[in-house]
N, C-alpha and C positions, 0 to 999 in steps of 0.2 A: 451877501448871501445870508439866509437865515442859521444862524447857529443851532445847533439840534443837540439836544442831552442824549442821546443814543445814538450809535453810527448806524451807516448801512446795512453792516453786515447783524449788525442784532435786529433788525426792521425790517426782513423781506418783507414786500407785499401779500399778503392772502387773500389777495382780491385781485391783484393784476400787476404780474410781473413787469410792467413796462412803465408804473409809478415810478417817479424819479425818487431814488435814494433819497433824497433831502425831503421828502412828504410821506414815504412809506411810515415814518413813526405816527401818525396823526391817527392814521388806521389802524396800528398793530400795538401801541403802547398808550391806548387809551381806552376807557373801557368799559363795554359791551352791558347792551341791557341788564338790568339784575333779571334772574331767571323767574323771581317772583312773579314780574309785572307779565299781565295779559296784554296793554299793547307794546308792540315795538316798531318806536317810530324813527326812520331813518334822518341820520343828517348828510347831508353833502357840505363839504368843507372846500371853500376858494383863498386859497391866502396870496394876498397882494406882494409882489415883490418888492421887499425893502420892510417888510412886517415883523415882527418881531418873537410873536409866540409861536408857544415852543409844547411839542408834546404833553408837558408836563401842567402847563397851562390850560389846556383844554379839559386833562384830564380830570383837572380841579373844578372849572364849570360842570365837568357832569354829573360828578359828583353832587355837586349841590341841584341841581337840577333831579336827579335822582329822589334825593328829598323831601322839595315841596315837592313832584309829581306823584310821590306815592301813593295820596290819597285818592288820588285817579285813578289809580293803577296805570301809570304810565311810563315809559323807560327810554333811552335813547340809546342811539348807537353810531358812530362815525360808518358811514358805506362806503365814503369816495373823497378825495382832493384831488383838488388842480391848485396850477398856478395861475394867478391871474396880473395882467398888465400892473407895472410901479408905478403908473398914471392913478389907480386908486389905491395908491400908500395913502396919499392924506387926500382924504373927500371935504374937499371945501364946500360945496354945493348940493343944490337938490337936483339939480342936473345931473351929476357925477350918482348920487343914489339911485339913481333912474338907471341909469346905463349899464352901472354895475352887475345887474343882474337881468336886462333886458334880452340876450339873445340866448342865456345858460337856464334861466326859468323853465321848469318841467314841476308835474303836479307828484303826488305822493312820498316826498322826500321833504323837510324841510332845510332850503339854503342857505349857511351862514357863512359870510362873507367875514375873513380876518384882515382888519386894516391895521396900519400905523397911529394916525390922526383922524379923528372923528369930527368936524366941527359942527358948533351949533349952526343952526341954518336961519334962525331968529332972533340969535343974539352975537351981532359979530366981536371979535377974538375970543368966546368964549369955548369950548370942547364938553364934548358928552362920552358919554364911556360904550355908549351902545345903543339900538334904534331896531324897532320895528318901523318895515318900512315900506309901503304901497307904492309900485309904478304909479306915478300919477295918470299917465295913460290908460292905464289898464290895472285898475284897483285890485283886479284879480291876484295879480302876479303879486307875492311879496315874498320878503327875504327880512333876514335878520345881517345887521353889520355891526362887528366888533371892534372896540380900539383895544389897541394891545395897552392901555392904561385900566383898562376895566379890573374887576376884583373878581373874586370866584362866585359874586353874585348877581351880577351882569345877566348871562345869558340865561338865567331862571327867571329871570324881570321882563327880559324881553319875549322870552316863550309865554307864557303868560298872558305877552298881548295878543303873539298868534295865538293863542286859546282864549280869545275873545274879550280878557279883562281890559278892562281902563287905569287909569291911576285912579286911585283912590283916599280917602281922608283914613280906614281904619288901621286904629294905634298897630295892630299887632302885624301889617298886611305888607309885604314884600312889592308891593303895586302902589306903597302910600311912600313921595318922595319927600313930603317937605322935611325939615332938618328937625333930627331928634335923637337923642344917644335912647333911648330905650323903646321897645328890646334892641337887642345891639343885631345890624343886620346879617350874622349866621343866623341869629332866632326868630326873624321874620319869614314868614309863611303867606299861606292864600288860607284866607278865613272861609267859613262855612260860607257865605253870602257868594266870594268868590268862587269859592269850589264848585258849587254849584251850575255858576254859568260854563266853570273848566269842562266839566262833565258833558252839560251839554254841546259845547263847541266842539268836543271830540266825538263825541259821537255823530254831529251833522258831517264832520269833513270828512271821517272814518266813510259814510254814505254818498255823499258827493265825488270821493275820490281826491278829493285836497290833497288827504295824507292815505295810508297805505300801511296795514302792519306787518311785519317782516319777522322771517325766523333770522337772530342774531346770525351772523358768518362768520363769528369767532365762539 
């Protein structure tokens, strides 16, 4: 069972009393759009059974997420967890990314799937920390999947790509992977060049209905 830094009884749900005790923290001790930003974009949170993060985790990703999104004006906020089958504790395949999120895909939230083992799907025995990641069937549908090996800069890399960026070569760019100590990656951001395309992508899915901004529930 997943070990949790806060019991039940300090985590009731604010969203639905019939969250199980061992998820209510993901919602209720993580945290809530800054009231600054104009958009609020929902996450829906899947954690694999046998997965390992923990409240405290998340709330670190949002943190930084928080950060680069500011110059968007953009903000996130946990709405919802499930539990999901320990069949994708560790996703060895692109089959297993497919499925994962094939019958729970709904538009205006974005879904991030918490796993154990992420592996590469290109390079075998190798592991990734985190994945933007397209049904192949249906390019429409996508979802973010986290290993609980990632850092607190994971899920603003992969946001990112739902907001339409590519990886990239600029020094200073949180989207630029090749291996480099400087800036050291708390100090990497989305450059002007970047930002730009962020802006635009949010505001097309904002129109299409992708995504959906929400008044915070906490």
């Amino acid at each position: 069972m997943l070990p949790l830094v806060l019991g039940a009884q300090q985590c009731p749900s604010v969203l639905d009393p019939a969250v199980e005790p061992r998820l209510a923290c993901f919602v209720d001790a993580t945290p809530a759009c800054p009231p600054d930003r104009r958009y609020c974009v929902g996450l829906q949170l899947h954690l694999a059974d046998g997965a390992e993060q923990t409240p405290a985790w998340m709330a670190a990703e949002l943190e930084h997420a928080f950060k680069l999104f500011a110059p968007a004006d953009v903000g996130f906020t946990v709405v919802g967890i499930d539990a999901i089958s320990a069949e994708f504790a560790v996703m060895h395949t692109a089959d297993q990314r497919d499925e994962v999120g094939r019958q729970q895909f709904t538009r205006g939230v974005i879904h991030v799937y918490l796993v154990a083992q992420l592996d590469d799907v290109d390079i075998p025995g190798a592991q990734i920390r985190g994945v933007h990641w397209r049904q192949r069937s249906n390019t429409d549908k996508r979802w973010i999947i986290l290993s609980q090996i990632g850092s607190n800069v994971v899920m603003a890399h992969e946001l990112g790509h739902f907001f339409g960026l590519p990886h990239s070569r600029y020094t200073d760019s949180i989207m630029n992977k090749r291996p480099r100590e400087q800036p050291p990656w708390d100090a990497r951001v989305f450059v002007p060049q970047e930002l730009e395309i962020v802006l635009k992508q949010r505001d097309a899915m904002l129109r299409d209905g992708s995504l959906e901004t929400i008044s915070s529930p906490r």
